[in-house]
VOSE-512732 format. One line per 2 residues: for each residue z, y, x of C-alpha. Coordinates in Angstrom, 2 decimals, padded with zeros to 5 digits. Each point is the difference from the previous one (the first is absolute). Example, Ala and Ser with C-alpha at 12.3 -4.5 7.8 and 13.67 -1.06 7.14 Angstrom:
! residues 2
007.80,-004.50,012.30 | -000.66,003.44,001.37 .
END
This chain:
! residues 149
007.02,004.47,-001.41 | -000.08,001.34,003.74 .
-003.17,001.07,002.33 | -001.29,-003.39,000.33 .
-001.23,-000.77,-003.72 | 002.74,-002.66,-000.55 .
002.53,000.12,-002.47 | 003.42,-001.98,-000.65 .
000.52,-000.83,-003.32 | 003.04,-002.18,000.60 .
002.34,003.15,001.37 | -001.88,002.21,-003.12 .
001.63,-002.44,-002.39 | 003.05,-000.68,001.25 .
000.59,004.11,000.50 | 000.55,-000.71,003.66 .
000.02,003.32,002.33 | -002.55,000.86,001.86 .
001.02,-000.41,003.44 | 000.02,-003.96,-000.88 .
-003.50,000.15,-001.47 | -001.00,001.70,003.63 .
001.94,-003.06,001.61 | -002.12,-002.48,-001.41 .
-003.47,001.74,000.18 | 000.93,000.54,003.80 .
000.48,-003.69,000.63 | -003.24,-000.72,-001.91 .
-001.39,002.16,002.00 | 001.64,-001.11,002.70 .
-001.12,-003.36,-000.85 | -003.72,000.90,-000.21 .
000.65,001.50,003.53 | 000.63,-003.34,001.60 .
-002.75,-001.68,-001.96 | -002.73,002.45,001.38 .
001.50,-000.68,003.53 | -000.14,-003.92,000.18 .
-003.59,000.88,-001.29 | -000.66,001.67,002.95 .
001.41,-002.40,002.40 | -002.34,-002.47,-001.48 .
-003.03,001.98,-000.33 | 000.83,001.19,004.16 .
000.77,-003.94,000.59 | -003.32,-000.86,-001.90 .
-002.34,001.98,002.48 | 001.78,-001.44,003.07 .
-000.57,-003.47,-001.27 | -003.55,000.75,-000.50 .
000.00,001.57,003.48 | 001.11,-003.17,001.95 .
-001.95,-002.09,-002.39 | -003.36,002.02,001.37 .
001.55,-000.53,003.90 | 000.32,-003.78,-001.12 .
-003.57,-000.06,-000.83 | -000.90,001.99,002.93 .
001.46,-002.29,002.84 | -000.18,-003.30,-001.69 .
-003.15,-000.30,001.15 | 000.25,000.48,003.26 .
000.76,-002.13,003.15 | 003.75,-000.99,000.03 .
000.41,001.02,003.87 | -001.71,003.34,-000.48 .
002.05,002.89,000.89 | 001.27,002.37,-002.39 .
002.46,002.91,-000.03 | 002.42,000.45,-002.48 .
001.98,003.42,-000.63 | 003.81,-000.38,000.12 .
002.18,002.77,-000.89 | -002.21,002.05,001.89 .
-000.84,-002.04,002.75 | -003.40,-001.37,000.41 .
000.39,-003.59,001.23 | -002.13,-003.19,001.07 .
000.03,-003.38,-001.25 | -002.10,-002.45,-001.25 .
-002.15,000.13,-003.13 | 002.17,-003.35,-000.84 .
002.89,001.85,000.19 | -000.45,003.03,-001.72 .
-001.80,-002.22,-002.76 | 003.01,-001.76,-000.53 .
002.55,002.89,-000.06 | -002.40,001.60,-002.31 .
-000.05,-002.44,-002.46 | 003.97,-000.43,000.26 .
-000.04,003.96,-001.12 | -002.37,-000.67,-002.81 .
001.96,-002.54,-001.56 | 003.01,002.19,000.74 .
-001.70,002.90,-001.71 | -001.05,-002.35,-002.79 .
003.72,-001.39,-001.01 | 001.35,003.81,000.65 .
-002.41,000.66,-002.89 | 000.94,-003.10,-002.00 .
003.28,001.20,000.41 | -000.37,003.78,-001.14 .
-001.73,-001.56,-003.31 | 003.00,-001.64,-001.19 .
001.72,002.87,000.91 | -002.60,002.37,-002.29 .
000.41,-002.35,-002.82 | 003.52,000.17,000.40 .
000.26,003.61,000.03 | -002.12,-000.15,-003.20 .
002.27,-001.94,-001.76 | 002.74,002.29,000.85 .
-001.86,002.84,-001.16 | -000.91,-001.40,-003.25 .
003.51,-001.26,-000.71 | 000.74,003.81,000.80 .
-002.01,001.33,-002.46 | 000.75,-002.80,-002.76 .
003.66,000.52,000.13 | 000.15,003.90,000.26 .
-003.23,-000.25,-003.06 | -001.75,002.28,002.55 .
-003.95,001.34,-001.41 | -002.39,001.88,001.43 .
-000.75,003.02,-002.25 | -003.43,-001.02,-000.39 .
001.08,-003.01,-001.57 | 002.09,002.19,-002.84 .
-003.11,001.82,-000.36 | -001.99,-003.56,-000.96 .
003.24,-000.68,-002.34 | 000.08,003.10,-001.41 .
-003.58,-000.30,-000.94 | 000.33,-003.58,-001.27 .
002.86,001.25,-002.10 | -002.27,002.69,-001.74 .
-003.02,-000.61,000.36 | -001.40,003.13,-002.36 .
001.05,002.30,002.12 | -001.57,-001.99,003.20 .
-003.54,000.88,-001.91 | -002.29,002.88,000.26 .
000.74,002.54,-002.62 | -003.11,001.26,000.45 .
-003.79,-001.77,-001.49 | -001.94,002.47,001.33 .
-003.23,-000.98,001.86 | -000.85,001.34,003.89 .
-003.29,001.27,000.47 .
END
């Protein structure tokens, strides 16, 4: 069992040292690591989709030949409500497959992860708890039949 509440059966059987045991938690951990990131990216993709989607809606309206300014790496320049319509949509959609993209990637990652813990029989300690009490169930019950007042 190490700091994190998981434990690895597999290397307990088998009598394997210790150091290997720490290999494989690290590259669950390591695992869970990468996970949590390609979360992120799509969670920080999400809110700039929903950001150009509310620009969308903001200029669509308006008259095609209107002028508009668009910030560029810093620079504030002029074009056409047309124009900037048009390259905003192109980054939506771009923003949209990124994310399409980063999903298979997630699910991918899962599948890893769970192959992972499958083939090193990795549980969380909280789950040996619920087995442990499953197992023997009279001592998962209150000794005591007392009554709080």
């Amino acid at each position: 069992r190490d700091r994190s509440g998981l434990e690895v059966a597999s290397c307990r059987a088998m009598g394997d040292d210790n150091a290997q045991a720490q290999a494989i938690l690290a590259k669950l951990q390591s695992l869970r690591d990468q996970r949590e990131q390609i979360v992120a990216k799509i969670t920080e993709l999400d809110g700039q989709h929903s950001e150009h989607q509310l620009v969308i809606s903001t200029l669509t309206p308006l008259p095609r030949d209107r002028r508009c300014f668009r910030l560029i790496n810093d620079v504030l320049v002029e074009r056409t409500n047309e124009e900037v319509l048009q390259a905003v949509i192109q980054n939506r959609d771009n923003l949209k497959k990124a994310m399409e993209d980063m999903a298979e990637m997630l699910k991918e990652k899962e599948r890893e992860l769970l192959e992972h813990v499958k083939k090193h029989n990795i549980r969380q300690t909280s789950d040996l708890g619920a087995l442990n009490a499953r197992a023997h169930p009279q001592q998962a019950e209150p000794t005591s039949g007392g009554v709080l007042v």
